[in-house]
Structure formats: structure tokens, C-alpha cells
TIMIPA-429627 format. One record per residue (C-alpha): residue in one letter; x, y negated, z. Coordinates in steps of 0.2 Angstrom, whole numbers, plus 2048, in hexadecimal, padded with zeros to 3 digits. Layout:
% TIMIPA-429627
<"a",<X,Y,Z>>
...
//
This chain:
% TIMIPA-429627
<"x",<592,663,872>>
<"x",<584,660,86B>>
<"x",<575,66E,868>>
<"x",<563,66F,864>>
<"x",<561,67E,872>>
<"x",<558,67D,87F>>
<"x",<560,68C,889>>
<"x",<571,68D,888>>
<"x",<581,698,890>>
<"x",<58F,68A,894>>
<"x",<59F,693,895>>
<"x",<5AF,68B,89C>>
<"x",<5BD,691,892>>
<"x",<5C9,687,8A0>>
<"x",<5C3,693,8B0>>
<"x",<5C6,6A0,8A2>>
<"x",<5D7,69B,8A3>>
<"x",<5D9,69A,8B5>>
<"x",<5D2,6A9,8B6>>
<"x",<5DE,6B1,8AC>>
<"x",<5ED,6A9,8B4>>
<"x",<5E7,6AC,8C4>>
<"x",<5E5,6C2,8C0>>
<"x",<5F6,6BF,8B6>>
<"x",<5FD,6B8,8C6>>
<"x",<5FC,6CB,8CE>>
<"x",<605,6D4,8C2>>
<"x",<614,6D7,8C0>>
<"x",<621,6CE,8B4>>
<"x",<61F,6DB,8A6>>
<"x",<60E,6E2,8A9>>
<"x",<603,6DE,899>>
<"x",<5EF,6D9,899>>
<"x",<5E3,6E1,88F>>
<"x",<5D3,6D7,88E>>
<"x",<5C5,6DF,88F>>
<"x",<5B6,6D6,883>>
<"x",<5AB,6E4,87F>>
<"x",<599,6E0,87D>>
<"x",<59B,6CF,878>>
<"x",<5A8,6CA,883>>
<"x",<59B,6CF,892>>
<"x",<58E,6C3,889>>
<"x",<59B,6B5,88A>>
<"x",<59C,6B4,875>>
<"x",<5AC,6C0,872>>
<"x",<5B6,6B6,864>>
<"x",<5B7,6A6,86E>>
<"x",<5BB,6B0,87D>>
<"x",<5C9,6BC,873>>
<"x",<5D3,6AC,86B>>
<"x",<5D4,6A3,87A>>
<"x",<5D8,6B1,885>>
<"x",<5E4,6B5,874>>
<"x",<5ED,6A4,875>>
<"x",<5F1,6A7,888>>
<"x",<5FA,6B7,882>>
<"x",<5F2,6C6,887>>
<"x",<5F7,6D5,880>>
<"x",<5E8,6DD,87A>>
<"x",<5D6,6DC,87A>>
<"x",<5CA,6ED,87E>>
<"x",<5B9,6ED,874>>
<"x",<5AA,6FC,876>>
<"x",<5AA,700,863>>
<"x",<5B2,6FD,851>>
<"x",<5A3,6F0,84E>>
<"x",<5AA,6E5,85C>>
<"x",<5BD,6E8,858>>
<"x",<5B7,6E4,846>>
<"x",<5AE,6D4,84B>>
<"x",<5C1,6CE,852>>
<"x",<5CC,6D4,845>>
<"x",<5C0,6CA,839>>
<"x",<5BF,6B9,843>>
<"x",<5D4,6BA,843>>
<"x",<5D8,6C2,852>>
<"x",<5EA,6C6,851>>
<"x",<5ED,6D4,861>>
<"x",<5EB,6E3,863>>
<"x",<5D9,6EB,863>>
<"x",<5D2,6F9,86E>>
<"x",<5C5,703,869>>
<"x",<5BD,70A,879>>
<"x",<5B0,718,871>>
<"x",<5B6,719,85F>>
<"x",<5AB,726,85A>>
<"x",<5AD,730,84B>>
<"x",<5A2,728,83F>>
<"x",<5AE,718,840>>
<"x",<5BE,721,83B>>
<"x",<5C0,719,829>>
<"x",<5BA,706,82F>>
<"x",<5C8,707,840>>
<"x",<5D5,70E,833>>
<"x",<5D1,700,827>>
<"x",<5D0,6F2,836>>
<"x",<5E0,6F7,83B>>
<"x",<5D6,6FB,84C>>
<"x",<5DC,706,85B>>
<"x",<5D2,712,861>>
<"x",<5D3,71B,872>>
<"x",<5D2,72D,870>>
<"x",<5CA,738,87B>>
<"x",<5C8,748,874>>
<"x",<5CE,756,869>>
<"x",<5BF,750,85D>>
<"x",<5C7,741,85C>>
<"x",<5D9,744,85B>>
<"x",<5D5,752,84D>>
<"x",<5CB,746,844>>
<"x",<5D7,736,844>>
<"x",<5E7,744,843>>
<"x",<5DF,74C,831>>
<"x",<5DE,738,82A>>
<"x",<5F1,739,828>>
<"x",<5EF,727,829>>
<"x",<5FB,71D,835>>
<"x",<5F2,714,844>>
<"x",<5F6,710,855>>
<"x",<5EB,71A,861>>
<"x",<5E9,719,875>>
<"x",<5E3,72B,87F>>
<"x",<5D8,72D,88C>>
<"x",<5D9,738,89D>>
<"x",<5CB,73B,8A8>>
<"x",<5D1,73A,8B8>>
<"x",<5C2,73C,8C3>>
<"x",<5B4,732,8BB>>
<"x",<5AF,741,8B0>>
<"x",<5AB,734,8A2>>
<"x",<5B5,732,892>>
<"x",<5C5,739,892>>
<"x",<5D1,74B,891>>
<"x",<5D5,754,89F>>
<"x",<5E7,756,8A7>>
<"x",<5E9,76A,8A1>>
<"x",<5E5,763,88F>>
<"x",<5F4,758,88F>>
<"x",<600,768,888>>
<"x",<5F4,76A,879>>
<"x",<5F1,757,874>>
<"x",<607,75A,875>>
<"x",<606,766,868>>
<"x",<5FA,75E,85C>>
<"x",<602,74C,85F>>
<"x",<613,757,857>>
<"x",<606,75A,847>>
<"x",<601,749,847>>
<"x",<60E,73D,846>>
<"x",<605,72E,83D>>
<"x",<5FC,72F,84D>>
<"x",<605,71F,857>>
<"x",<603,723,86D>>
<"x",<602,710,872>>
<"x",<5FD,715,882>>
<"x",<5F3,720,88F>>
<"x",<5E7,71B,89A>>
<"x",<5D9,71F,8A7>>
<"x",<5CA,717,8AF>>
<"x",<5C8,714,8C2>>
<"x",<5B6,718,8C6>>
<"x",<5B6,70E,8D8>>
<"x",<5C4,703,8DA>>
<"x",<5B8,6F4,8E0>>
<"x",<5B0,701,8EE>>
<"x",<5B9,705,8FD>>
<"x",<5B1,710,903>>
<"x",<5B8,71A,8F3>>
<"x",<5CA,714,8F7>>
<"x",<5CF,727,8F9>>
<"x",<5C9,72D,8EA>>
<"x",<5D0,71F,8E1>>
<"x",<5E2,723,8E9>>
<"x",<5DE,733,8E1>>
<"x",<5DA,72D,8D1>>
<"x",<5EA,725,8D1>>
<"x",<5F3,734,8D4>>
<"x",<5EA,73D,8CA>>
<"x",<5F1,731,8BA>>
<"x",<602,731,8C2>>
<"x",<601,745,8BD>>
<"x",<5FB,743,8AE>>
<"x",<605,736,8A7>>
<"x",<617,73E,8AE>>
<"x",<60F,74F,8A4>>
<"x",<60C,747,895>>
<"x",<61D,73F,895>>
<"x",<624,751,898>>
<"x",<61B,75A,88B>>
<"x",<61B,74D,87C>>
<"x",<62B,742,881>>
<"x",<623,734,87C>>
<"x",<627,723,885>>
<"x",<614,718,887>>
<"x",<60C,70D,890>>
<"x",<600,710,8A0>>
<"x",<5EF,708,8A6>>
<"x",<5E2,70B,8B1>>
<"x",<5DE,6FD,8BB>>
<"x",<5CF,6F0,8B8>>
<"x",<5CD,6E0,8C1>>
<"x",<5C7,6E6,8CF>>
<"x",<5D7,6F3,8D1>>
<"x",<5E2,6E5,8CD>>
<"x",<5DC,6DC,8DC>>
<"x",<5DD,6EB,8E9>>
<"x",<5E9,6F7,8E3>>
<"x",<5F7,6EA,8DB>>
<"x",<602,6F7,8DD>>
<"x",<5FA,705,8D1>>
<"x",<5FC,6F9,8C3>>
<"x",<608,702,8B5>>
<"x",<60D,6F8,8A5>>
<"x",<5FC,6F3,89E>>
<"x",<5EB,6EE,8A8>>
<"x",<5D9,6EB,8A2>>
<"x",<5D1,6DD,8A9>>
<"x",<5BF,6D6,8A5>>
<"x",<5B3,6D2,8B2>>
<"x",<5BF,6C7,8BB>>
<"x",<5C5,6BD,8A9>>
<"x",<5B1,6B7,8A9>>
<"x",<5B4,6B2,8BD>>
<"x",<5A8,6C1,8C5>>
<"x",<5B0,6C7,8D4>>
<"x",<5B1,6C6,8E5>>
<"x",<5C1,6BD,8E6>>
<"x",<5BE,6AB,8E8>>
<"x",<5CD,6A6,8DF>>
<"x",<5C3,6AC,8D0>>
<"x",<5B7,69D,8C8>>
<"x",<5A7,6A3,8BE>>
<"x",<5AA,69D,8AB>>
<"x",<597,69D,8A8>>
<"x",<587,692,8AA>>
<"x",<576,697,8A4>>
<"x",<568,688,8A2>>
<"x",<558,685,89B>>
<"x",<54D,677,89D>>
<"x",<539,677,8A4>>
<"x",<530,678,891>>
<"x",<520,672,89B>>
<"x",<519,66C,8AD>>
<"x",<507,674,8B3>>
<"x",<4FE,670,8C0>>
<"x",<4F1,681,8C7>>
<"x",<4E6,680,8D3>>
<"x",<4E4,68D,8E3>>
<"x",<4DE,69C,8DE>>
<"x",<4E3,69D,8CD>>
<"x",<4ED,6AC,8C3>>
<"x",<4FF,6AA,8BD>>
<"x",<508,6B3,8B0>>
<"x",<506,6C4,8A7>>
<"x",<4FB,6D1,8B2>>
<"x",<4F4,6C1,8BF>>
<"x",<503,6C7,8CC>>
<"x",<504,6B8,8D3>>
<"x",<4F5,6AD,8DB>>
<"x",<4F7,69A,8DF>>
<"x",<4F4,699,8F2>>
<"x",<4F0,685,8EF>>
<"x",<4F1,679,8E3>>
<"x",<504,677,8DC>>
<"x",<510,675,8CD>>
<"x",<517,682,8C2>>
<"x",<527,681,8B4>>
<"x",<527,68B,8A6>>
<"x",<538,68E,8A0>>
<"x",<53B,696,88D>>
<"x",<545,6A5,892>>
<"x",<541,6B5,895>>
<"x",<545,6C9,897>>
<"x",<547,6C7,883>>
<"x",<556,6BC,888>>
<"x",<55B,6C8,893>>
<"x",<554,6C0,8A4>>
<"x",<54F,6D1,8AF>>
<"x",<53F,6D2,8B2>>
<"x",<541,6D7,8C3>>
<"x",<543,6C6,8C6>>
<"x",<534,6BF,8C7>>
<"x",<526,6BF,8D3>>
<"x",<531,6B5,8E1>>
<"x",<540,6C0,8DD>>
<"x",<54B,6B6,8D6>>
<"x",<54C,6A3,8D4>>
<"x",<553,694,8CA>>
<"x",<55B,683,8CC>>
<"x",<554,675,8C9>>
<"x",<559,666,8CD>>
<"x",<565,66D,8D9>>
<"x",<557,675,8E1>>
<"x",<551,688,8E1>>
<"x",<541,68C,8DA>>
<"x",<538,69B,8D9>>
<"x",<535,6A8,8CB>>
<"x",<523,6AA,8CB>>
<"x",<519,6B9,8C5>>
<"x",<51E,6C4,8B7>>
<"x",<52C,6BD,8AB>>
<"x",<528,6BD,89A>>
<"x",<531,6C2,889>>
<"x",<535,6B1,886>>
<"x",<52F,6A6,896>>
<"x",<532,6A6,8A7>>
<"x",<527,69E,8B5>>
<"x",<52D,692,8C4>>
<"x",<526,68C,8D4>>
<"x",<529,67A,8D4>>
<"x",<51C,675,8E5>>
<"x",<52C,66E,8EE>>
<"x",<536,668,8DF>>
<"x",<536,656,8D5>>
<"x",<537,65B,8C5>>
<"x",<532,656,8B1>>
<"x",<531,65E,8A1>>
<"x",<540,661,89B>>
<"x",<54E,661,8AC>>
<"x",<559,66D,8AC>>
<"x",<557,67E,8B2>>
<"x",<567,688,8B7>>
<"x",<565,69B,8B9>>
<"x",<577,69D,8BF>>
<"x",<586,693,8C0>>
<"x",<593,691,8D0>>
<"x",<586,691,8DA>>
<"x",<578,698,8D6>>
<"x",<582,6A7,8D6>>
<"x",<582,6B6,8CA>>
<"x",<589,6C3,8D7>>
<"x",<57A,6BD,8E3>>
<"x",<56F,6C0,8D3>>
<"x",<574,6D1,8CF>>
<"x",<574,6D4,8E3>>
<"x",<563,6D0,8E4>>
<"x",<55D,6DC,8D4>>
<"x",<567,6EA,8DB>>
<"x",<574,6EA,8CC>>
<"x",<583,6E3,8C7>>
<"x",<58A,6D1,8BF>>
<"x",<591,6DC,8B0>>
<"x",<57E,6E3,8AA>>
<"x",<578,6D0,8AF>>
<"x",<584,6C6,8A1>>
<"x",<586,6D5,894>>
<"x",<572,6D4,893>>
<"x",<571,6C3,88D>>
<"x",<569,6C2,87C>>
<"x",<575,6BD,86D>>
<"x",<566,6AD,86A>>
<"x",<56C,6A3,87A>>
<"x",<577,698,873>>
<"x",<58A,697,87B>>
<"x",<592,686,87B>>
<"x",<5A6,687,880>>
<"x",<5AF,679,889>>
<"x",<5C2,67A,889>>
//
């Protein structure tokens, strides 16, 4: 596909798919997948993502706020959409979207209970975390308001594993397990109400197959982050080297002088920066690049909107590719490196890289 950009995020809508049928491949014959796509389909471009992952037939897709869910229902998205935090001040627009919000307080279930409009809602139970969510000995009062609500439509109840991809948690998330198990056999007891049950991610899919209930959320591993190796990244992030500069020894590189040329050598300015949502922690021999198959250094301090690159041991022009991450230049590695995650890597990427989908 043709484009006038010089930084692009190539994603591959056929590693999407083999993702998805690789997770779906570890469920059970009538467990359902809610896809999460919250914060721009984790910087992948969320309506391209959704209608792909919509033809495969998941059941549902998960979003962080009405904005997001909006953004879907407007670009034709025909499933089901979750609202994580649906706030209060969002009530009317979920209502008119025909939106699902996931309830998580009596503040909540007051305010979308008094609407008296119908709507399909999803309920929220802390099991550990201590994040979002009621607690087990507020099940027999959400009961009793549910009986004054009856517009109000349980599709399901759900919980969020804090650990499920640390094993040194294991124990406690055997307990969060067990925790929801109680929670979800009392909230059958006190409102008799038949739902659906979810708490696993991708991560507790792949370790704990055996906790999945009738409905799972995957994310990370849709987009191919994970340390499965069944799993294949979707994403690649180039540039190209806007110019070629040669420095002599001894001169000052980059904002603040931090780095010194110890001899004479050739540096790459790439156009991409922290505004683009490279970390800056990156630079100053931190991180690196690919170019031509090579890695090269991230040199002194990275910019808003440029980046600079060793190039003393690289043949290379104005204009070659530069690969931030891909396959192999890996973004695990990456986040590794910076002492974060993948997740916080891809959801930071700046809406102005272009995304160009191959199918």
C-alpha cells in the first residue's frame, strides 16, 4: 500500500488470525472470546483490528470508556460492546449507543437502575486485586436492587486476575479463583439469575485452561506479545534515516551534550521521537534499531520528534529502513530492557504514525 509516511506501524492482520485461532484452540467447544481493544486496540488502530477479529466470530469486544465503544458502534461494529470504566457522566451516550457497561458500584448500579431504560449490563467483583469491583458480602444487596431494577439485563459477572503470568503468584491466583467460584455460586443463590462467568486474560488462558468459565478476555496475545512461541507479533515499526552526518572526535551529540564522539564517525537521524511515543529512556546506548539487519545504537538524548543512531559499523544511506521492532528485533526484549512492559510500549504509540494493514 502505498503512503507518503515516513514512519509507519505495519500490522499483519493474517498473524492476527493465527493468533486468534491458536488461543481459541484452548478453549473449550462453547467457551466465548471477548476481545479486548481498549486504548486503540493496544496502538494497533482499534476499528481494523474489531472487524477483523469481528469476521472470525468472537463474541464481544471490551473497550476502557464510552468514547472507544462509540468509536466502534459508529464504524459498524455489530457485537457486543463492553464498557470497562463507564463512568457516570457517560450514562445518556452508553444508553443511546446501545453500549454495555460493566458495573462496579452501587453508584453505578443506582445511576443506570433510576434511567428505567433497558440496557444490557456486566458486574464487577473484586476478588483480590482491590481495584475496580464489589465485594463478595455486597452480593445480597446488589440482589435486592437488581429485584428494583428489572430493565437492568445481567449478561454476565466477571473478575480480573492480578498475576496469572507470575508464578511466583500462582497461589494467590488459585485463590482468586476460589474467591470467584464463591462469588459467583452466591450470586446465583441470592438473585437466581442464570449468567455468564469470566476472569481469565491471555495469560490465564495459557496457564490455568482449566479456570476458564463460559466467556474469556483475551488481548495481549490477539496482537502476538507473550511468551508462548506459538504466538506471532502482528506489528512492525519502521522509519527511515532522514539524514547522514558525519562528527568528528570530540564533538557534542544531542539535547544536554550527553554524548561525546570518541573518534571520528557517522550518525543517522531518524524522525521519531518521545512525541511519537519512543521512551526516552532509550537513548544514550540503551536501546537500539535495525538497520539494514544490523543493530545500531540510540545515541544521546531522544528528541520529541527525532532520534539519533550510531552508524560507525553499518553501511547505510539517507533514506534505508530503520526497524524499531518487528520479529526480531523484539518488543518483549525492549520493554525488558526499559524495565516495563509490551502493553505500556504499543499503547503509547502516537495516533500520527501511520498503520498500514495487510491481510
Amino acid at each position: 500500500m502505498a503512503t507518503s509516511h515516513e514512519t509507519i506501524l505495519f500490522v499483519n492482520l493474517k498473524a492476527l488470525e493465527h493468533n486468534y485461532n491458536y488461543l481459541k484452540s484452548k478453549l473449550n467447544s462453547d467457551t466465548e472470546i471477548i476481545a479486548v481493544v481498549k486504548a486503540f486496540a493496544y496502538g494497533h488502530g482499534d476499528v481494523v483490528v474489531a472487524k477483523k477479529l469481528e469476521e472470525l466470530g468472537v463474541s464481544a469486544f471490551w473497550v476502557a470508556d464510552f468514547e472507544e465503544g462509540v468509536t466502534l458502534k459508529k464504524s459498524g461494529i455489530n457485537r457486543p460492546i463492553i464498557i470497562a470504566n463507564p463512568g457516570a457522566k457517560s450514562c445518556s451516550d452508553i444508553i443511546k449507543y446501545d453500549l454495555q457497561p460493566v458495573i462496579y458500584n452501587f453508584r453505578l448500579l443506582d445511576l443506570y437502575g433510576e434511567k428505567k431504560s433497558p440496557i444490557s449490563i456486566h458486574i464487577k467483583f473484586n476478588s483480590g486485586m482491590n481495584r475496580y469491583g464489589f465485594n463478595l458480602e455486597e452480593v445480597e444487596k446488589i440482589a435486592e436492587k437488581l429485584k428494583n431494577y428489572p430493565h437492568l439485563k445481567v449478561e454476565s459477572i466477571c473478575t480480573h486476575l492480578s498475576s496469572s503470568g507470575n508464578s511466583k503468584q500462582d497461589e494467590f491466583t488459585c485463590f482468586q479463583f476460589q474467591k470467584f467460584e464463591s462469588i459467583a455460586s452466591k450470586f446465583y443463590v441470592k438473585t437466581g439469575i442464570k449468567v455468564a462467568h469470566h476472569l481469565l486474560n491471555t495469560t490465564g488462558l495459557l496457564r490455568f485452561p482449566e479456570y476458564q468459565k463460559e466467556m474469556v478476555r483475551l488481548g495481549i496475545g490477539l496482537y502476538g506479545v507473550g511468551h508462548d512461541k506459538n504466538l506471532k507479533a502482528i506489528a512492525k515499526l519502521q522509519s527511515n534515516i532522514a539524514q547522514i552526518r558525519s562528527v568528528t572526535k570530540g564533538e557534542k551529540i544531542g539535547y544536554d551534550a550527553t554524548f561525546t564522539a570518541n573518534e571520528d564517525m557517522k550518525i543517522g537521524i531518524i524522525p521519531l521521537g518521545y512525541a511519537d511515543g519512543i521512551n526516552r529512556k532509550l537513548g544514550n546506548n540503551t536501546g537500539h534499531v535495525l538497520v539494514n539487519e544490523k543493530p545500531a545504537n540510540i545515541i544521546g538524548k531522544i528528541s520529541m520528534d527525532s532520534m539519533l543512531i550510531d552508524l560507525r559499523k553499518i553501511e547505510a544511506k539517507e533514506g534505508d529502513i530503520v526497524t524499531i521492532f518487528d520479529a526480531k528485533n523484539n518488543i518483549s526484549e525492549i520493554a525488558k530492557n526499559l524495565g516495563t512492559i509490551p502493553y505500556e510500549i504499543l499503547a503509547t504509540l502516537n495516533r500520527r504514525i501511520k498503520r498500514v494493514y495487510s491481510d
